[in-house]
N, C-alpha and C positions, 0 to 999 in steps of 0.2 A: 500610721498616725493621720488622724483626719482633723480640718478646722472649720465649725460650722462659721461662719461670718453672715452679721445684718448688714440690713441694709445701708445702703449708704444715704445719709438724708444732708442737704446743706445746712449748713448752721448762719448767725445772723448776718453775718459778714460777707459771705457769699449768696445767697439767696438773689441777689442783684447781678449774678455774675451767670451761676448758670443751676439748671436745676435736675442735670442729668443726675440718674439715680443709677448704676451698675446691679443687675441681681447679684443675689446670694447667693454664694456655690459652696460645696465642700471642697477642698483642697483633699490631691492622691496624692501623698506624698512619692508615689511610687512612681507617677510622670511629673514632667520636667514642669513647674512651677508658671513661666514664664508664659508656656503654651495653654496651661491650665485659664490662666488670668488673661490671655489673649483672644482666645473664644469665649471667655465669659462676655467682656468687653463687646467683640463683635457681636454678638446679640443681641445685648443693650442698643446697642449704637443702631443693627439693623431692623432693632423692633422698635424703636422710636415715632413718635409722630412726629408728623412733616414740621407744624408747629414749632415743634419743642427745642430749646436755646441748642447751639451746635459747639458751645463752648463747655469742655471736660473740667472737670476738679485738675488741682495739681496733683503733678507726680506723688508727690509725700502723702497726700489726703488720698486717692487710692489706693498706696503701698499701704498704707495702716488700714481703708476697707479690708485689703484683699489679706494683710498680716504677712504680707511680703516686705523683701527687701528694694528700699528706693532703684536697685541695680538692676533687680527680678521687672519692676514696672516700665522700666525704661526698655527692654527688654521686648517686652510685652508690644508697648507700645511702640515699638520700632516693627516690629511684624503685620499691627495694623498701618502702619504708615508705607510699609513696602507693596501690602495690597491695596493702597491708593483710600481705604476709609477714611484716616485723619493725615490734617498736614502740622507741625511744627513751628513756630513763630520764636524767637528766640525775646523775652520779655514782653511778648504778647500771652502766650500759652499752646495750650494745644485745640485744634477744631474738629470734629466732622465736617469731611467732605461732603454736601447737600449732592452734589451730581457724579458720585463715585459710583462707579459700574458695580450692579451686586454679582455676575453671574461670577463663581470660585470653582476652585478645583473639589470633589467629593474628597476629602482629607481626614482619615479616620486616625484616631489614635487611642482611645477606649478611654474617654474623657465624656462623660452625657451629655456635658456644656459645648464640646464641639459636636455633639449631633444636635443640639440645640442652634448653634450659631450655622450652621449648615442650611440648616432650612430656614432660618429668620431673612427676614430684607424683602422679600420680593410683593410687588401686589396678588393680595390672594383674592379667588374666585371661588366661592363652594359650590360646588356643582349641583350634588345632591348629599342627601344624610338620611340615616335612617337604618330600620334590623332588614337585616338578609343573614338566609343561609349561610351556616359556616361554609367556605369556599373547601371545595375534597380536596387541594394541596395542603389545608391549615389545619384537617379534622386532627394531627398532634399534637396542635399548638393549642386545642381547645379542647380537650377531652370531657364528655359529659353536656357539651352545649351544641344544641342544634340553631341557635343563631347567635349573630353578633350585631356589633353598634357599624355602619359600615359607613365612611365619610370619602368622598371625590373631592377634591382640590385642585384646581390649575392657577399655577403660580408664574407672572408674567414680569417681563422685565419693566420696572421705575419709567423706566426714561420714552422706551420705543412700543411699551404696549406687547412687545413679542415673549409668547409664551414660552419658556423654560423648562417649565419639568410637571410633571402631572402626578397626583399624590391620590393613594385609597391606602385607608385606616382600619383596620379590622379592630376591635376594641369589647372590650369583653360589656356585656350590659349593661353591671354594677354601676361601672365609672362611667358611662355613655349619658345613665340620666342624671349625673353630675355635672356632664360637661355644658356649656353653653353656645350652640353652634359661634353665633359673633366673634368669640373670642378667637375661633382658629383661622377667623380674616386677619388678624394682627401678629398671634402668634404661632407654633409650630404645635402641633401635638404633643411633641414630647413636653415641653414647657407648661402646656397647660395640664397634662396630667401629674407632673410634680409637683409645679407651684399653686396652681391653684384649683382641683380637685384632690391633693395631698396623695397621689398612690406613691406607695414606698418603692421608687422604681429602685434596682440593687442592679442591671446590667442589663447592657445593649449589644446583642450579636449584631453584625451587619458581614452582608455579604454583596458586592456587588461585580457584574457580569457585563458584557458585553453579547448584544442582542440586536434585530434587525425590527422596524417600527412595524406593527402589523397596520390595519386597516385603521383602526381606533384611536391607537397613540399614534399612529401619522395625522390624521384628522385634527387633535387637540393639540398638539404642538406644531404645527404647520410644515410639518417637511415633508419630502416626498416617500413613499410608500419605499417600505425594507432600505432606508432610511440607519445610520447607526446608531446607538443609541444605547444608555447607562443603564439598566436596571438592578434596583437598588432594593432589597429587603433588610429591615431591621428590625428584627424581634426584642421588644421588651419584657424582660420580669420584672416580679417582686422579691422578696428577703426571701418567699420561700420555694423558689422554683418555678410559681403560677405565670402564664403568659397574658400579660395583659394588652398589650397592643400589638399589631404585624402591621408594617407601613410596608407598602409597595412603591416604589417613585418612578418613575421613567424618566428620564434626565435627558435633553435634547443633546445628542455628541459633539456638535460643534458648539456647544456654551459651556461641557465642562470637561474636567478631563479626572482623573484617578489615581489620588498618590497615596502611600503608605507608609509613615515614620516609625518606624524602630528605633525605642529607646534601648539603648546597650545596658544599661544599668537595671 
């Protein structure tokens, strides 16, 4: 059972208070609720401008965006507050943290909103963009195409300016002359291919490995040559099997680390 939810927009009363907006997600009923709405949350919160008010709606006004239980938000919101995003006021409300460290642990749980909230937050750099040959590790993932839409990103840490992890997009054409490079300074690929180029994404394999920095990703993320270091693939479909994105990341070793939840149920 799935729950499409809009958006959340403030109404007259609060417009004065704050104007954060949480995206729209589907609820899996099949993962734990709580985790679902706490990566959506951390995306919003990391994809925000600097700008924009740091004060959330109340608990009750989220649990009814999200069509969760006030217990489910609380919940939620208590996993953002143990990684340091928002803090807690008792009759003030809840806030983002403005100087909360983005770098996280790669944390998969087969949620798209947390590979959305994964890559959100940090200052992005596009490198380059633009069609290249399909790469010979990917000629499966594209069968029938001799190039792709192919996008470089380095994504650096808020506060100290140091680089974190380095991103290539392999992206099927179609959806490339859809996309608008700008957008993926703010937000993650996978976000801008859902929400706003509309691909029907249906599932996100990831696999990630542990590897030694060659010449290139030592260079762009500043560490020293073979060097340890996260490398991360995550293949996107659609509804019908087609691969529409391959994301490569190289993730600096000492800014993230690698966990895996297993829901029992």
């Amino acid at each position: 059972m799935t729950r499409v939810l809009r958006p959340l927009l403030p109404n007259g009363t609060d417009i004065s208070v704050t104007s954060f907006a949480p995206d729209s997600i589907v609820l899996n009923r099949k993962l734990p609720l709580w985790y679902q709405v706490s990566q959506s949350l951390r995306a919003s919160i990391l994809g925000r401008s600097p700008a924009d008010p740091l004060r959330l709606p109340t608990e009750e006004r989220l649990a009814e965006h999200y069509g969760v239980s006030v217990l489910t938000m609380r919940q939620a919101l208590k996993e953002l507050e143990d990684e340091g995003l928002i803090s807690r006021h008792r009759r003030r409300g809840t806030f983002i943290e403005p100087d909360a460290r983005r770098g996280a642990p790669v944390r998969l749980l087969g949620s798209v909103d947390a590979i959305v909230a994964q890559q959100s937050g940090m200052t992005t750099k596009l490198l380059s963009h633009g069609p290249a040959p399909v790469p010979g590790g990917l000629v499966d993932c594209f069968p029938g195409l001799t190039e792709v839409a192919t996008y470089h990103r380095l994504r650096s840490d808020e506060q100290t300016g140091e680089p974190t992890n380095h991103a290539v997009n392999h992206v099927r054409p179609e959806l490339a002359a859809r996309i608008d490079p700008d957008d993926l300074l703010r937000w993650p690929m996978t976000k801008v291919l859902r929400d706003l180029v509309k691909a029907d994404i249906s599932r996100i394999t990831d696999t990630v490995e542990a590897r030694l920095a060659d010449p290139e990703t030592a260079r762009l993320l500043q560490v020293p040559l073979l060097s340890p270091i996260l490398h991360y693939t995550g293949v996107t479909y659609d509804t019908a099997g087609q691969v529409l994105d391959v994301a490569v990341i190289h993730y600096r070793g000492d800014r993230f680390s690698f966990t895996v939840t297993l829901d029992a149920t």
